[in-house]
N, CA, C and O atoms as a GROMACS GRO file, in nm:
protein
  204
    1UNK      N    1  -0.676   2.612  -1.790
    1UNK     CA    2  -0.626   2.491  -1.729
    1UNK      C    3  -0.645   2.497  -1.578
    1UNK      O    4  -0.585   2.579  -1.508
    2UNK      N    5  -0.734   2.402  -1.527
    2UNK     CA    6  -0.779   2.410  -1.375
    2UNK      C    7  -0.743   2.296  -1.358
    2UNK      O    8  -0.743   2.194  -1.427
    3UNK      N    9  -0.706   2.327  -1.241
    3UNK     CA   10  -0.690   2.158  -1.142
    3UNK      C   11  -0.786   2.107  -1.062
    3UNK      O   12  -0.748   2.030  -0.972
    4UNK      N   13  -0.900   2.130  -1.072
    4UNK     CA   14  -1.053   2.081  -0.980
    4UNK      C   15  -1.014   1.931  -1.010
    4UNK      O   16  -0.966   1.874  -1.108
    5UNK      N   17  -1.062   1.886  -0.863
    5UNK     CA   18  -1.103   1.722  -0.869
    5UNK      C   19  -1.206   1.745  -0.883
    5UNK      O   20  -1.248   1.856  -0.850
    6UNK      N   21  -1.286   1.651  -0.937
    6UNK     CA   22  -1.410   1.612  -0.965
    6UNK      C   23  -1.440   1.494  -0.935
    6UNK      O   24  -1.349   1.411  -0.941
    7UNK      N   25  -1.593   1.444  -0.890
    7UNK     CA   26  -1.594   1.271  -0.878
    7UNK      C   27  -1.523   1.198  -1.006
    7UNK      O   28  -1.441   1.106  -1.001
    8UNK      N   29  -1.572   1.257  -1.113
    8UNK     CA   30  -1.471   1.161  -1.264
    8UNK      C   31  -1.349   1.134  -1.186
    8UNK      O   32  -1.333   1.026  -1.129
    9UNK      N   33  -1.263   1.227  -1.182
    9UNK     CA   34  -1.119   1.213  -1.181
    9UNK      C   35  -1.066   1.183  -1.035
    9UNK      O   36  -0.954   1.133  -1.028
   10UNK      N   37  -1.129   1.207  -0.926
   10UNK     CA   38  -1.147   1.098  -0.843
   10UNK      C   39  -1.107   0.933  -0.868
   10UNK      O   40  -1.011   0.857  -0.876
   11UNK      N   41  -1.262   0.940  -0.876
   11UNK     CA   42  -1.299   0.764  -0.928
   11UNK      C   43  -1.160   0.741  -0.985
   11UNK      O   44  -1.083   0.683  -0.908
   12UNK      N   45  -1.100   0.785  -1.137
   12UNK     CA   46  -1.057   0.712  -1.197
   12UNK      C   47  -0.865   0.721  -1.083
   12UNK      O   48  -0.792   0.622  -1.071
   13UNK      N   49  -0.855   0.766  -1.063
   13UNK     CA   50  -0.752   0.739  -0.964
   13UNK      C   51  -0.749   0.686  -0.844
   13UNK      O   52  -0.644   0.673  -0.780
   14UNK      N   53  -0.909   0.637  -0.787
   14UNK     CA   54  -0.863   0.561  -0.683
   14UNK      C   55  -0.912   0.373  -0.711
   14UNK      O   56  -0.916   0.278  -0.632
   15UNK      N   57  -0.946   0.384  -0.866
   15UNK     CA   58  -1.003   0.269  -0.905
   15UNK      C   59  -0.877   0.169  -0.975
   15UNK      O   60  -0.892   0.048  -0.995
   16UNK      N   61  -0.764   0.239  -1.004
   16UNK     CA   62  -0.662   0.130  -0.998
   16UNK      C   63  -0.608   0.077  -0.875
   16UNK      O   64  -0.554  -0.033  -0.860
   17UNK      N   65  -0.627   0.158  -0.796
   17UNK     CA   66  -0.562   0.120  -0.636
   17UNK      C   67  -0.655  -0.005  -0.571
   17UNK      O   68  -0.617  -0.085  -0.485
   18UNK      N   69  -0.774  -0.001  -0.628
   18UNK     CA   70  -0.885  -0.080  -0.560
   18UNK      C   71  -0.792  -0.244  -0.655
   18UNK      O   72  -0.720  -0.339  -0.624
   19UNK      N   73  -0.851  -0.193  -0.763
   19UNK     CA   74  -0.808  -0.305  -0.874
   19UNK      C   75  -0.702  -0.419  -0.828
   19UNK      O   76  -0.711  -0.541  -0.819
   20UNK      N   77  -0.567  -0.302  -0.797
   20UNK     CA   78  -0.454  -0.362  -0.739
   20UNK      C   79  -0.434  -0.407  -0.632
   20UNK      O   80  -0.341  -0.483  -0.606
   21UNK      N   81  -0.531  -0.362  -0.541
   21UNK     CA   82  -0.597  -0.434  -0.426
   21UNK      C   83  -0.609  -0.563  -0.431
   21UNK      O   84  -0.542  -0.650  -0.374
   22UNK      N   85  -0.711  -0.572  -0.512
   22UNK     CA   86  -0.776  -0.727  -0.531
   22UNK      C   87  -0.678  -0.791  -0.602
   22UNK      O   88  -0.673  -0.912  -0.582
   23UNK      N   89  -0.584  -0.739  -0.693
   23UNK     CA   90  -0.499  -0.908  -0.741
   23UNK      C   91  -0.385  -0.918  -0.646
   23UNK      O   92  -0.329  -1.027  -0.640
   24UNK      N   93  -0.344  -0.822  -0.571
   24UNK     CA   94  -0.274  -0.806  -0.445
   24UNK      C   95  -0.335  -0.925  -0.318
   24UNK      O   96  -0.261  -0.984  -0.240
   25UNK      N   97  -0.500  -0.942  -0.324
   25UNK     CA   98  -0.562  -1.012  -0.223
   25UNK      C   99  -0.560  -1.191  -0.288
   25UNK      O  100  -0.574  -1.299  -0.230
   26UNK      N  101  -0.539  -1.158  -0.411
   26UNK     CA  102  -0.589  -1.294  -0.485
   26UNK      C  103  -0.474  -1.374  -0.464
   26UNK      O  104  -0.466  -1.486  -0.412
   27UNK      N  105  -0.351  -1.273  -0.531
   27UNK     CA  106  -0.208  -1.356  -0.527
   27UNK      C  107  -0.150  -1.377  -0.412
   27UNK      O  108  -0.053  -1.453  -0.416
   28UNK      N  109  -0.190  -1.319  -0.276
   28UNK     CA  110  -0.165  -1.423  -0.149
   28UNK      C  111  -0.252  -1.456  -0.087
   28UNK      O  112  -0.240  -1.441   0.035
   29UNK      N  113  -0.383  -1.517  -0.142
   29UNK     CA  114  -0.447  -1.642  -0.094
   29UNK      C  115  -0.422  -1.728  -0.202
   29UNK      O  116  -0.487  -1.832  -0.201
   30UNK      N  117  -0.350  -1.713  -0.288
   30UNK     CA  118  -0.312  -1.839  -0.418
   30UNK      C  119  -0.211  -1.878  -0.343
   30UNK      O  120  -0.214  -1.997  -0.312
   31UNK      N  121  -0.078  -1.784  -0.285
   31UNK     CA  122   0.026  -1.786  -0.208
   31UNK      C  123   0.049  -1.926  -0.058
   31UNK      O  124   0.116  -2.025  -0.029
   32UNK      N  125  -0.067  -1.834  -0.002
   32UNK     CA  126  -0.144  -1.934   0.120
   32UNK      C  127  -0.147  -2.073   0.072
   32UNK      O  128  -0.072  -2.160   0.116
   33UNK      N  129  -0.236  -2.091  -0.019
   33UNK     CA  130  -0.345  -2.191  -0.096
   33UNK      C  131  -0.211  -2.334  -0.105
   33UNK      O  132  -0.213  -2.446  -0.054
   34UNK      N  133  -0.127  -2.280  -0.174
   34UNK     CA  134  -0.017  -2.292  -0.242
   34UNK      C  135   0.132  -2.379  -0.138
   34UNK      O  136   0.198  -2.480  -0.160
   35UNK      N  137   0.134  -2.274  -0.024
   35UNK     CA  138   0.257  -2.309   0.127
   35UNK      C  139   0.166  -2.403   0.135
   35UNK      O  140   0.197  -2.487   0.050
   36UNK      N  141   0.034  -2.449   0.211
   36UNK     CA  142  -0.016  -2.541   0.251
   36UNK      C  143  -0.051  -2.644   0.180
   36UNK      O  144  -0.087  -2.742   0.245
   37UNK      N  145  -0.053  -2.654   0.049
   37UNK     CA  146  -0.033  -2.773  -0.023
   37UNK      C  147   0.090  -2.841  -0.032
   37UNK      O  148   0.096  -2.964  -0.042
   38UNK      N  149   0.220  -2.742  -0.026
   38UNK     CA  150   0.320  -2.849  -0.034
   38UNK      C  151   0.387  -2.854   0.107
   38UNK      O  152   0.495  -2.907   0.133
   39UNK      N  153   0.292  -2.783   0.201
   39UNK     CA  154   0.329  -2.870   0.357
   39UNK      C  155   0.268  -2.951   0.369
   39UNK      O  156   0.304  -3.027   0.459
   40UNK      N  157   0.128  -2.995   0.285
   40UNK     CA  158   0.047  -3.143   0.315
   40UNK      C  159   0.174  -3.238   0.241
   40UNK      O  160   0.215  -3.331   0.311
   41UNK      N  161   0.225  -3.223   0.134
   41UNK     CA  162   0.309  -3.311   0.062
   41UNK      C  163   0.446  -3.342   0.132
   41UNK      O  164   0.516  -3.443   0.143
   42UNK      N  165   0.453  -3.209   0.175
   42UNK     CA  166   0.591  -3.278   0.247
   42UNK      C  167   0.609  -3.356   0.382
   42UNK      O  168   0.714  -3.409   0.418
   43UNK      N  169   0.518  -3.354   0.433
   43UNK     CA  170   0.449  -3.462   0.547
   43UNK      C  171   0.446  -3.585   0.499
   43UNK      O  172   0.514  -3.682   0.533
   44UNK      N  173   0.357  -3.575   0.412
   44UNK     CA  174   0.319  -3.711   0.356
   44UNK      C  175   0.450  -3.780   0.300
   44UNK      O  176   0.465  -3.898   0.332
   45UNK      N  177   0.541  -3.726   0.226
   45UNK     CA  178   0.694  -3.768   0.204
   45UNK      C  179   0.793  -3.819   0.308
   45UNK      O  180   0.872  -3.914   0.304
   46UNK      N  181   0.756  -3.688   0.449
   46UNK     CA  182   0.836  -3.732   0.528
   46UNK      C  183   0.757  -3.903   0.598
   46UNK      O  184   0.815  -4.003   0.642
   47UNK      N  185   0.596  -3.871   0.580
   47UNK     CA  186   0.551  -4.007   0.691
   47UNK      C  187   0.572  -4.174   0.611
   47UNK      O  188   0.575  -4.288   0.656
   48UNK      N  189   0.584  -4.119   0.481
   48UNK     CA  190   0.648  -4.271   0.384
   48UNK      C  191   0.720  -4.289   0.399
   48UNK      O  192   0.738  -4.411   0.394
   49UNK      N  193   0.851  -4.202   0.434
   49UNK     CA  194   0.964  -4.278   0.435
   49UNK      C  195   1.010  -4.309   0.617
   49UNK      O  196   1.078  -4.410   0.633
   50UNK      N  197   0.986  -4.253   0.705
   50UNK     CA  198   0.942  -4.294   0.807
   50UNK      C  199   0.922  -4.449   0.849
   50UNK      O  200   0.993  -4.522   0.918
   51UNK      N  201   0.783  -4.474   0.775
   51UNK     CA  202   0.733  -4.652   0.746
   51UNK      C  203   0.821  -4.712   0.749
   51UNK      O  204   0.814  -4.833   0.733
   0.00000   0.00000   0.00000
């Protein structure tokens, strides 16, 4: 029983971190995507009733 890293066992431990990276990057530009749609709406709510 050795404990050598190897590229295999490498890779496979830094390839969930990447993974989780990216839905980490996805779910706050959905986030972003998301605040600025319902600050266009709530403008638009506030400029109707405004009128």
């Amino acid at each position: 029983m050795t404990d050598k890293i190897t590229p295999d066992t490498a890779a496979a431990r830094t390839k969930p971190a990447t993974k989780g990276k990216t839905r980490e990057d996805r779910l706050k530009a959905a986030l972003k995507a998301n605040m600025a749609k319902r600050k266009a709406q709530a403008k638009a709510r506030s400029a109707d009733t405004a009128d």
